[in-house]
C-alpha positions as CSV (number, residue, x, y, z in Angstrom):
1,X,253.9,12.6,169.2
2,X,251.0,12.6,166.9
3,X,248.7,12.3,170.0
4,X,250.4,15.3,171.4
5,X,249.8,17.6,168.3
6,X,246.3,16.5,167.9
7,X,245.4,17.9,171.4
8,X,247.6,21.1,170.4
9,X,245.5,21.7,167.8
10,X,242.4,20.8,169.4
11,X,243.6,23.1,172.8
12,X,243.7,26.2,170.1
13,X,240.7,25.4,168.1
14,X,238.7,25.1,172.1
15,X,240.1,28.5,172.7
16,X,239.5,30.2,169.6
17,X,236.2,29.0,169.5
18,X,235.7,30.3,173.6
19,X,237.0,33.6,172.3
20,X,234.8,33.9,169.3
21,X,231.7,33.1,171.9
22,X,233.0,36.0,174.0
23,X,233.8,38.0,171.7
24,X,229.9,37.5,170.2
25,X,228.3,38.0,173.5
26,X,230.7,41.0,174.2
27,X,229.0,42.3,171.0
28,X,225.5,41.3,171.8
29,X,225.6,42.9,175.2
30,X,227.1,46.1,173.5
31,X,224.2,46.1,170.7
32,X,221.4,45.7,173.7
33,X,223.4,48.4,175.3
34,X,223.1,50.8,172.3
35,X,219.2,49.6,171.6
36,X,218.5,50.0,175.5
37,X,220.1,53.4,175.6
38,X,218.7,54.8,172.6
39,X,215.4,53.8,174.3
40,X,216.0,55.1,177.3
41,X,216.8,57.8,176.0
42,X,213.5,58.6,173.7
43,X,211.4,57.3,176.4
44,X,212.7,57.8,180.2
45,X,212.6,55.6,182.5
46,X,212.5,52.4,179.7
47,X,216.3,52.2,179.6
48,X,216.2,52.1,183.8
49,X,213.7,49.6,184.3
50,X,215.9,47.5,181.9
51,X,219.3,48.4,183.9
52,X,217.5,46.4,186.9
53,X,216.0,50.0,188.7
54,X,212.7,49.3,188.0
55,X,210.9,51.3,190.8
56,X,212.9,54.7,189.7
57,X,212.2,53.4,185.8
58,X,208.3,53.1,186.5
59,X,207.7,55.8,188.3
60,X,209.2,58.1,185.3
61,X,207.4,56.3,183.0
62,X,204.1,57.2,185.2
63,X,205.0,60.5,185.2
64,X,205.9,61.0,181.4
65,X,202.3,59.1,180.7
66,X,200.7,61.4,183.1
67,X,202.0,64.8,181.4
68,X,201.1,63.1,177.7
69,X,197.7,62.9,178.8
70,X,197.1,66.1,180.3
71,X,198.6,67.6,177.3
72,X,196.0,65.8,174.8
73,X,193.8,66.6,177.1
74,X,194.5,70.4,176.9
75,X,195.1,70.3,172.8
76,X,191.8,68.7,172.9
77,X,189.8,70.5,175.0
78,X,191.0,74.2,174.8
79,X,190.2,76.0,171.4
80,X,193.2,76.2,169.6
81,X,192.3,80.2,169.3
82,X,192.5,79.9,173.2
83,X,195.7,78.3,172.6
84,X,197.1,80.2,170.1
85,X,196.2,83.7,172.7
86,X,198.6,82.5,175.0
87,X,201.4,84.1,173.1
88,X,200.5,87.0,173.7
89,X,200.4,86.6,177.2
90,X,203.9,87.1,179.3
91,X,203.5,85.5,182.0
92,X,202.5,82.2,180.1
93,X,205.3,82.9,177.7
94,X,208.0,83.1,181.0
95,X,206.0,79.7,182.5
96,X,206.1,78.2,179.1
97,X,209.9,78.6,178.7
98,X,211.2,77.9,181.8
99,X,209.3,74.8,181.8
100,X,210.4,73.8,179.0
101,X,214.2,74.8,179.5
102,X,213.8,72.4,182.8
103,X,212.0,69.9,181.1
104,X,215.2,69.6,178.5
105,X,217.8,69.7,181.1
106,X,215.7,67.1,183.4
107,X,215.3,64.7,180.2
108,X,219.1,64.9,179.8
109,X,219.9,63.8,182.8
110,X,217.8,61.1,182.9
111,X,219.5,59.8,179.4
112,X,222.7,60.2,181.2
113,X,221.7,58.2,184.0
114,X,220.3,55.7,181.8
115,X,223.2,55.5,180.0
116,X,225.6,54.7,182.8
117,X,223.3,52.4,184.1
118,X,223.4,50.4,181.0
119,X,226.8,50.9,179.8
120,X,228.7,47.0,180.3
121,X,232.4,47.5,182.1
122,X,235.2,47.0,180.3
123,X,234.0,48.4,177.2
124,X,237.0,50.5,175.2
125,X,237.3,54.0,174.8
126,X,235.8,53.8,171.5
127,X,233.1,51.9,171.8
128,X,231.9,54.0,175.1
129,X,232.6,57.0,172.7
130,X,229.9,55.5,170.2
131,X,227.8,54.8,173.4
132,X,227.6,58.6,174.5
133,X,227.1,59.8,171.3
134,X,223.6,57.6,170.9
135,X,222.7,59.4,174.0
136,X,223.9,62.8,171.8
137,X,222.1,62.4,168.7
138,X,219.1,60.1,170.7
139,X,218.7,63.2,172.7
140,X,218.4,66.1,170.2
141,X,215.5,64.6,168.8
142,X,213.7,65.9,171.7
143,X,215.6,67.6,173.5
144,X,216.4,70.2,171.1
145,X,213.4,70.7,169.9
146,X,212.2,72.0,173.9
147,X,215.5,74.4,173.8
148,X,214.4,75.8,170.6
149,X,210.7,76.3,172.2
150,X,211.9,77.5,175.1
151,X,214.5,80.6,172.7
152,X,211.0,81.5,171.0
153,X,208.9,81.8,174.1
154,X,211.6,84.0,175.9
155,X,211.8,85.8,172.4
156,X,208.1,86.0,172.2
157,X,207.7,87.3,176.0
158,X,210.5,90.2,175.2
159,X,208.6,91.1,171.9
160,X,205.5,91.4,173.8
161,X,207.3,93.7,176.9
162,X,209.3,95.8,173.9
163,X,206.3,96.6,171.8
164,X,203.1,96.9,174.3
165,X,202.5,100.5,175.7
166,X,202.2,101.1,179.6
167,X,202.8,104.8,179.2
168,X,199.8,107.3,179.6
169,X,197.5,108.0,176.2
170,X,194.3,110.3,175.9
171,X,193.2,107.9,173.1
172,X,193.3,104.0,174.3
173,X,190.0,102.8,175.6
174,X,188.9,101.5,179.1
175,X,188.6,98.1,178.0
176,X,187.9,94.9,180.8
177,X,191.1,92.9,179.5
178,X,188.8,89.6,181.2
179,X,185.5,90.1,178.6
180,X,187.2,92.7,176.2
181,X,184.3,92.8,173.2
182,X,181.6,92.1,175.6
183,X,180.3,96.3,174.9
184,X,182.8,96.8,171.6
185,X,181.0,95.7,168.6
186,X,184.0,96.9,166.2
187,X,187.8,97.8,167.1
188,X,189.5,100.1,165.2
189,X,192.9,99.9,164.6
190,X,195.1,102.5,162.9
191,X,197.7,101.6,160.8
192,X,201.0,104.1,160.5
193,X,203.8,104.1,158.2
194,X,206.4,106.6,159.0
195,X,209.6,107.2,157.1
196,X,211.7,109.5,159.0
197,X,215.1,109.1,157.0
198,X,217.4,111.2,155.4
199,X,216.3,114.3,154.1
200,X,212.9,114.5,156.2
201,X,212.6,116.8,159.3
202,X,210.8,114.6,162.1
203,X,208.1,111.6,161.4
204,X,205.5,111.7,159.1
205,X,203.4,109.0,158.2
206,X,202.0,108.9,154.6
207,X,200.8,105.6,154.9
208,X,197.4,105.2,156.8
209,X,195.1,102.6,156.9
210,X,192.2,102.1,159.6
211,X,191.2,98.4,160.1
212,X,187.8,98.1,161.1
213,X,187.0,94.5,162.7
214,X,183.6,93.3,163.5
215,X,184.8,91.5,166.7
216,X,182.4,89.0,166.6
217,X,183.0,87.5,163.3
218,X,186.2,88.9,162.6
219,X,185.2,90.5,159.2
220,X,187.4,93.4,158.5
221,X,187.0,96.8,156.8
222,X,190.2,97.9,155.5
223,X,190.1,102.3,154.9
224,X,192.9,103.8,153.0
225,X,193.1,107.3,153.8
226,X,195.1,110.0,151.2
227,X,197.9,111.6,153.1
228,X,197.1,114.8,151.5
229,X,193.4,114.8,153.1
230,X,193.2,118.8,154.3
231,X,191.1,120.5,156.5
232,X,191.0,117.6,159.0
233,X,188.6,118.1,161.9
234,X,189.2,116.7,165.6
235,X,186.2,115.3,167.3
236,X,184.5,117.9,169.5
237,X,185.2,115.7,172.9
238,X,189.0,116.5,171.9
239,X,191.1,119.2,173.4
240,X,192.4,120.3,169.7
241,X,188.2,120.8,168.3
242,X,189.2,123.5,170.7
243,X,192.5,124.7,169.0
244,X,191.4,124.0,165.6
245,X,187.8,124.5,165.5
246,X,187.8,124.9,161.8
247,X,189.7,121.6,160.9
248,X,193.7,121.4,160.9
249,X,194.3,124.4,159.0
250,X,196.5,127.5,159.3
251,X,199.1,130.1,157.4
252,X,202.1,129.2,155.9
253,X,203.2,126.3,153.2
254,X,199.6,124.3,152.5
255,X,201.8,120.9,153.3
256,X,202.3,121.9,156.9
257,X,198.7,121.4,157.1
258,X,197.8,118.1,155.6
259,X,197.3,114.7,157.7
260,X,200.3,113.4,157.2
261,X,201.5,116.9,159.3
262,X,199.5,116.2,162.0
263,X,201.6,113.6,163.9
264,X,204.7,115.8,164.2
265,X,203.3,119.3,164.2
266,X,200.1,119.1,166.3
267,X,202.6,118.0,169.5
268,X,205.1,120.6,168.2
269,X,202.7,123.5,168.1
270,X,200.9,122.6,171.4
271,X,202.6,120.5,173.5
272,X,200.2,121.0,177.2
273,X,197.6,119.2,175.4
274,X,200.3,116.4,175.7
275,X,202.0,116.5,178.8
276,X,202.6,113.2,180.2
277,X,201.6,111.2,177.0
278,X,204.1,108.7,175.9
279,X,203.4,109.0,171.9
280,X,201.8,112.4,171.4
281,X,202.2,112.5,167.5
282,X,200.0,108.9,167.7
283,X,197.5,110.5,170.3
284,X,196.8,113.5,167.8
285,X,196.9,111.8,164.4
286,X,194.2,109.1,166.0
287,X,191.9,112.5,167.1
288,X,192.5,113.6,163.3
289,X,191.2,110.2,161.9
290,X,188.9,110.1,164.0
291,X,187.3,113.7,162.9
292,X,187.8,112.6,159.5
293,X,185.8,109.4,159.7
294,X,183.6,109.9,162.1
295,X,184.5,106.9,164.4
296,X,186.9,105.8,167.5
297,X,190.4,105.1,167.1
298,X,191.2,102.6,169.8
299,X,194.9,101.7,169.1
300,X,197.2,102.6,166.3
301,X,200.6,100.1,165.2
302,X,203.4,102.5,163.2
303,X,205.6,100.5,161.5
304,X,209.1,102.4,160.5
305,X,209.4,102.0,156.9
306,X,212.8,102.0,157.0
307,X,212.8,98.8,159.1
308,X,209.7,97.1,156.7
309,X,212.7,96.3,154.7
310,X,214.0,93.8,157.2
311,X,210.8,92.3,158.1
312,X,210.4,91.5,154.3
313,X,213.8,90.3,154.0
314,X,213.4,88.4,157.2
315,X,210.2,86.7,155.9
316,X,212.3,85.9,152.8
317,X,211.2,88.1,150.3
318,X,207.5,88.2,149.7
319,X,205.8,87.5,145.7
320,X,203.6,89.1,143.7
321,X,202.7,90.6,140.2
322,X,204.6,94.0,138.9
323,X,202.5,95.2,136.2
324,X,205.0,97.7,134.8
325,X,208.5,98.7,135.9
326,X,208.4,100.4,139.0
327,X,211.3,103.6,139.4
328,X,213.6,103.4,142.8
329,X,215.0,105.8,144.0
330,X,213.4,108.9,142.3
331,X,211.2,111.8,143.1
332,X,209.2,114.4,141.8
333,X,211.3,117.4,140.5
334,X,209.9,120.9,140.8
335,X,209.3,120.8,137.5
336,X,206.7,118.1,138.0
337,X,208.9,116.2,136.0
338,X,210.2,112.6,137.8
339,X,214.9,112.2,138.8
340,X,216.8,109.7,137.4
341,X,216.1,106.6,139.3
342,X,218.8,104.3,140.5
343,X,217.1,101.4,139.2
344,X,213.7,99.7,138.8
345,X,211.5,96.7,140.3
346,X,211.3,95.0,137.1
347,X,207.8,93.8,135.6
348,X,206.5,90.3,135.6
349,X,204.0,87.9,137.0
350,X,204.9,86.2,140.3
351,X,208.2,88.4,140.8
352,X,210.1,87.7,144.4
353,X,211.0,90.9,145.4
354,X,213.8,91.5,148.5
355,X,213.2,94.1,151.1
356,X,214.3,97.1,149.2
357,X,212.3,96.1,145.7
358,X,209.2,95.5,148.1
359,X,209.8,98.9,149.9
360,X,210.1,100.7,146.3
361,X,207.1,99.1,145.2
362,X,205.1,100.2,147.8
363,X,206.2,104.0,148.2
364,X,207.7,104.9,144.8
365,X,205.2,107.7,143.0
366,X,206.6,109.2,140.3
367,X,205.4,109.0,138.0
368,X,202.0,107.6,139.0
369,X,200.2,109.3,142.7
370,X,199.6,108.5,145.9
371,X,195.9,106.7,145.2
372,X,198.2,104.2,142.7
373,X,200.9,104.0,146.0
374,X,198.2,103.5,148.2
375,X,196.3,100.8,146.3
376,X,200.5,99.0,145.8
377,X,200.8,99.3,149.4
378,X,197.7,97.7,150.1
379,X,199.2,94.7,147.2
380,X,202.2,94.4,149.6
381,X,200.4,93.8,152.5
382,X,198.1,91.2,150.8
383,X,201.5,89.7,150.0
384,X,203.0,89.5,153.4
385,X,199.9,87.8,154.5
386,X,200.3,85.1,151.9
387,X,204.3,84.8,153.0
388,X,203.4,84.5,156.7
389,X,202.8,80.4,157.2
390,X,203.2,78.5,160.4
391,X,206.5,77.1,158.1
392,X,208.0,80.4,158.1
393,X,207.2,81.8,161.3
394,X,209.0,79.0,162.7
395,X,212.0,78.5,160.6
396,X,212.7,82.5,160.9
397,X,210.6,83.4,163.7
398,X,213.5,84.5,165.7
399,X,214.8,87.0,163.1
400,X,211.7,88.4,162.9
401,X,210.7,88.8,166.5
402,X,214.0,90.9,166.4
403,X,213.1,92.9,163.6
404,X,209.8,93.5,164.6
405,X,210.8,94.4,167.8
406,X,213.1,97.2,166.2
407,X,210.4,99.1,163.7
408,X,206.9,98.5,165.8
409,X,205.8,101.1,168.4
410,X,202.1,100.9,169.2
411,X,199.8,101.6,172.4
412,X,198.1,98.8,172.9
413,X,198.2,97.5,176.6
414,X,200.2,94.5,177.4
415,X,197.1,92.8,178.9
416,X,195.3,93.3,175.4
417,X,197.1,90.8,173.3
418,X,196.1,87.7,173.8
419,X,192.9,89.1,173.5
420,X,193.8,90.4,170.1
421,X,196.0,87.5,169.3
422,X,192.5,85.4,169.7
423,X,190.7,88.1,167.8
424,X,193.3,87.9,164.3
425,X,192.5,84.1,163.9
426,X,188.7,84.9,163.6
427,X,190.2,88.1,160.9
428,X,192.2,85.0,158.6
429,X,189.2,83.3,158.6
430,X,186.6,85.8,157.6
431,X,185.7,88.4,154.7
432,X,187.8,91.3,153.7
433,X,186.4,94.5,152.6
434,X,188.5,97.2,151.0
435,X,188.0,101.2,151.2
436,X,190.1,103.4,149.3
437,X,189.5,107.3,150.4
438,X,191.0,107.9,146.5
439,X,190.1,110.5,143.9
440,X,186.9,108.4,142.4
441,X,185.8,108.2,145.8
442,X,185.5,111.8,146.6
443,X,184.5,112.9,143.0
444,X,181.6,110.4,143.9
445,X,180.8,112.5,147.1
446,X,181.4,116.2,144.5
447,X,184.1,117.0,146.4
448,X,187.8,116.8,146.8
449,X,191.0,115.6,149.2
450,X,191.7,119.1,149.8
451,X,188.2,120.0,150.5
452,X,186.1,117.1,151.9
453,X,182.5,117.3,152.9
454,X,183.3,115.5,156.0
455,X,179.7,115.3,157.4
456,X,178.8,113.0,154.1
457,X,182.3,111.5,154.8
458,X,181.0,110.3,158.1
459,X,177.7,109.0,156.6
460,X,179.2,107.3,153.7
461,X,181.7,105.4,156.4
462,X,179.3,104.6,159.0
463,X,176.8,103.2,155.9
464,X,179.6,100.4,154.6
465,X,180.6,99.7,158.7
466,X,177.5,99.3,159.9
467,X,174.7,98.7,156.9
468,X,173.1,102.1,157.5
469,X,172.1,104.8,155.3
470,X,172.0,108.3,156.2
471,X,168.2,110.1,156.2
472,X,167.9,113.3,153.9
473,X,165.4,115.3,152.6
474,X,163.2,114.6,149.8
475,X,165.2,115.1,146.9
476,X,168.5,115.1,148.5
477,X,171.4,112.8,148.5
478,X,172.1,111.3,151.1
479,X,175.5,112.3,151.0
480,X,173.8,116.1,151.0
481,X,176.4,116.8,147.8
482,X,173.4,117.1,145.5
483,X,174.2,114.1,143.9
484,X,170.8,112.1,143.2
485,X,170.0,108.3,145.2
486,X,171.2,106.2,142.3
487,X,174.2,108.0,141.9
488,X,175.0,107.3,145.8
489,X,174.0,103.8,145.6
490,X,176.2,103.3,143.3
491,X,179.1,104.9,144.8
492,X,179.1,101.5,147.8
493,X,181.2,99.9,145.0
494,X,184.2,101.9,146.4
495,X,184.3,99.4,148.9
496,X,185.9,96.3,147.3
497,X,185.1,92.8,148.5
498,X,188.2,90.4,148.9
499,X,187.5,86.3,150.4
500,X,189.5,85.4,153.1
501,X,192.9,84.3,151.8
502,X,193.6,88.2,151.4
503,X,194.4,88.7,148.0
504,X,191.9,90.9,147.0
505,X,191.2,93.2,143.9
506,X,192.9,96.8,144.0
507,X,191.0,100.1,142.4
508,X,192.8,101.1,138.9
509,X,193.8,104.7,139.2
510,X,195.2,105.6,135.4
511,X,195.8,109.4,136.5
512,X,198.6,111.4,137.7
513,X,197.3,113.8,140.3
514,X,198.6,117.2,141.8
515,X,199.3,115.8,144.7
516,X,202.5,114.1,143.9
517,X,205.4,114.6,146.3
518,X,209.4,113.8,146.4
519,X,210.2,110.5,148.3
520,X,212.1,113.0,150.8
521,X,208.9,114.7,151.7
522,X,210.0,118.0,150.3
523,X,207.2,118.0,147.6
524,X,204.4,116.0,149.9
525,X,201.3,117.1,148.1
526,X,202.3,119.7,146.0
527,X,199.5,121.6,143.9
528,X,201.6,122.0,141.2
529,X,199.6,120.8,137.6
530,X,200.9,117.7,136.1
531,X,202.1,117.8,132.9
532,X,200.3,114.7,131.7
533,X,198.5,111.9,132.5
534,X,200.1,108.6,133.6
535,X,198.2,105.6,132.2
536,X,199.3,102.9,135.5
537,X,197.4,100.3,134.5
538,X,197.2,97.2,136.7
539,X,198.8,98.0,140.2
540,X,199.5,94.1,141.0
């Protein structure tokens, strides 16, 4: 009876211990299956060699090392400015993302089929639910990051098609897209920004800025010109040196004839000159730079104030130093006198403004004038500069590729931007120089915005662009404003010099001019006296 037991209890101990040894190499070949698939996953063709299909396994894993090495092999060898061009290109961007959105949907199936290769039968549902989610979570570490890719390169390409020009300009240069600086020394870019909100009749931009860049070394000339610049000439090659051969002048209310009034009235007033042209107002206010300057135009970018809001609030905000409070919301009364403003941009050092605070920082004038808006708005763009990193391109790159997309109209050829994609990296990395066409400036030259010596204008320009110096009779400036050589010497110092990281040093304007206007445009340049000076101080 004993003997009987014994062997009972030795029959259960056999089989518990046979179960426990299952159960253990039930548990072992589920852990290798989890390892092997998790491998197979991150690196195809591993988890199939192991499954026992080893010639389908190797000859993924010969591809995969095939495409590693020509991709080293093209990060290695092609300049990353090369590199970097290619986003401007469209049909690289479509090739990019399509080959990527394959590449993603191939690498899943792969970790499928490596999955149900591996997976041992008989498992539960639960434990082939924790099988397909390695696959899940295995798989997003790469494969997600090649959908994402593939989002901004289809994002990029439709950027590209929505803000390139391929309408017909009188103004955009014949340029060989293959060798495009091989005869252009300097492009010159002309920066618009247009408000044409509530309370305004049409565009006009009060905010230009020419951007000068030696395209060789990618130093840049940055000129600020005053929106209230009268008697604007248009170079003689031009049809409108024909319409206007005295400069852009004529009857009526003086601010219907200032350059900020050249981009909507010009085309208004005269539009055969512009028949056919996709962006007439651009076409004329380039001429009008031109004439005032004294050198080509090639493109112009206007950027829709309204929508610089959104870009700034898309980058995140962007940081900088308010000096003083800045007013929002007001304008200048007839009085001369400044509205109750709605609020302010506080003062303080390092201050991270939103989109509407940056927007009021950069356009509010009253009290202060334009040369203290102008000199703000060149403290803004410093900023965005500074806020643009590779981090924050690509954690909001797709809000602002849609935002951008919105507020940008330009004429620069599709063909042109990976050329000028290139061209920007060699910008980040050199000098800045800084021009502001502001009251010191002109009182330097014994004249005025509202009646420049252009001819000296043009000399004094071409002198800081290109080193030269104009020739003049003995005893004459060579400005030809009577102004003696050391006086004009000294006068270079209007162009400020700012290193590379562009946060560069802004002219102090302490003065309220006569040429302060309403934020609706209805008092843009107004000749009316101020009552008193306005002591701005620092701008940022």
């Amino acid at each position: 009876m004993r003997h009987r037991v014994d062997n009972a209890r030795g029959g259960s101990g056999a089989r518990r211990s046979r179960l426990n040894s299952r159960r253990r190499q039930r548990n072992e070949r589920y852990g290798r299956f989890i390892g092997l698939t998790a491998l197979g996953t991150l690196l195809p063709g591993s988890g199939l060699v192991a499954a026992g299909r080893r010639r389908l396994g190797t000859f993924i894993l010969i591809l995969l090392g095939l495409a590693l090495v020509v991709a080293l092999a093209v990060v290695v060898l092609v300049p990353q400015s090369r590199l970097a061009s290619y986003a401007g290109d469209r049909q690289m961007m479509l090739l990019l993302g399509g080959g990527l959105a394959i590449l993603a949907a191939v690498w899943m199936l792969i970790a499928l089929g490596t999955h149900r290769s591996l997976e041992p039968d008989g498992l539960s549902p639960g434990r082939r639910f924790g099988g397909a989610l390695v696959v899940v979570l295995a798989a997003s570490l790469v494969v997600a990051p090649m959908a994402l890719g593939s989002r901004y390169a289809f994002t990029q390409r439709d950027l590209i098609g929505s803000i390139s020009s391929g309408g017909e300009s009188h103004t955009t240069p014949e340029i060989d897209e293959k060798d495009p600086w091989a005869d252009k020394p300097r492009l010159n870019v002309l920066f618009l920004g247009g408000d044409a909100g509530d309370g305004r009749e049409g565009l006009r931009p009060d905010t230009q800025i020419v951007a000068s860049i030696d395209t060789d070394t990618g130093e840049t000339t940055m000129i600020s010109l005053p929106r209230n610049l009268e008697n604007v000439p248009f170079p003689e090659d031009s049809p409108l040196h024909e319409v206007y051969p005295d400069g852009f002048q004529g009857p009526g209310d003086q601010l219907e004839w200032m350059l900020n009034a050249v981009y909507r009235n010009v085309p208004n007033a005269h539009p055969e000159v512009f028949k056919g042209v996709e962006h007439p107002g651009a076409d004329a206010n380039k001429w009008a730079v031109e004439g005032a300057l004294g050198i080509d135009i090639d493109y112009f970018m206007l950027v829709d104030l309204a929508g610089f809001e959104a870009v700034v609030d898309a980058l995140g905000g962007i940081t900088l130093d308010v000096p003083h409070d800045i007013p929002i919301g007001n304008k200048t009364l007839p009085n001369g006198e400044c509205s109750e403003p709605r609020g302010y941009v506080e003062a303080g050092e390092n201050r991270h403004l939103d989109g509407d605070e940056a927007l009021w920082f950069a356009r509010s004038r009253c009290p202060g004038d334009d040369y203290v808006r102008m000199a703000r708005q060149r403290c803004v763009m410093d900023a965005i500069v500074a806020q643009v990193k590779p981090t924050t391109l690509i954690s909001r790159y797709q809000k602002l590729a849609n935002t951008a997309g919105d507020i940008i109209t330009t004429d620069v050829p599709e063909g042109m931007f990976p050329a000028l994609i290139e061209l920007m990296l060699k910008v980040q990395n050199a000098s800045l120089e800084s021009l502001t066409l502001d009251r010191e400036f002109f009182e330097s030259m014994g004249t005025t915005s509202g009646d420049p010596d252009y001819d000296a204008l043009h000399e004094r320009v071409d002198e800081i662009l290109n080193g030269s110096s104009g020739q003049s009779s003995p005893g004459e400036s060579p400005t030809g404003s009577g102004e003696n050589t050391s006086e004009t010497d000294d006068t270079t110092e209007a162009a400020e010099r700012t290193s590379g990281d562009g946060a560069g040093t802004i002219t102090q304007v302490s003065e309220r001019t006569s040429d302060t206007g309403s934020e609706d445009g209805s008092g843009d340049g107004g000749e009316a006296e101020a009552d008193e000076p306005v002591d701005a101080g620092k701008v940022c």
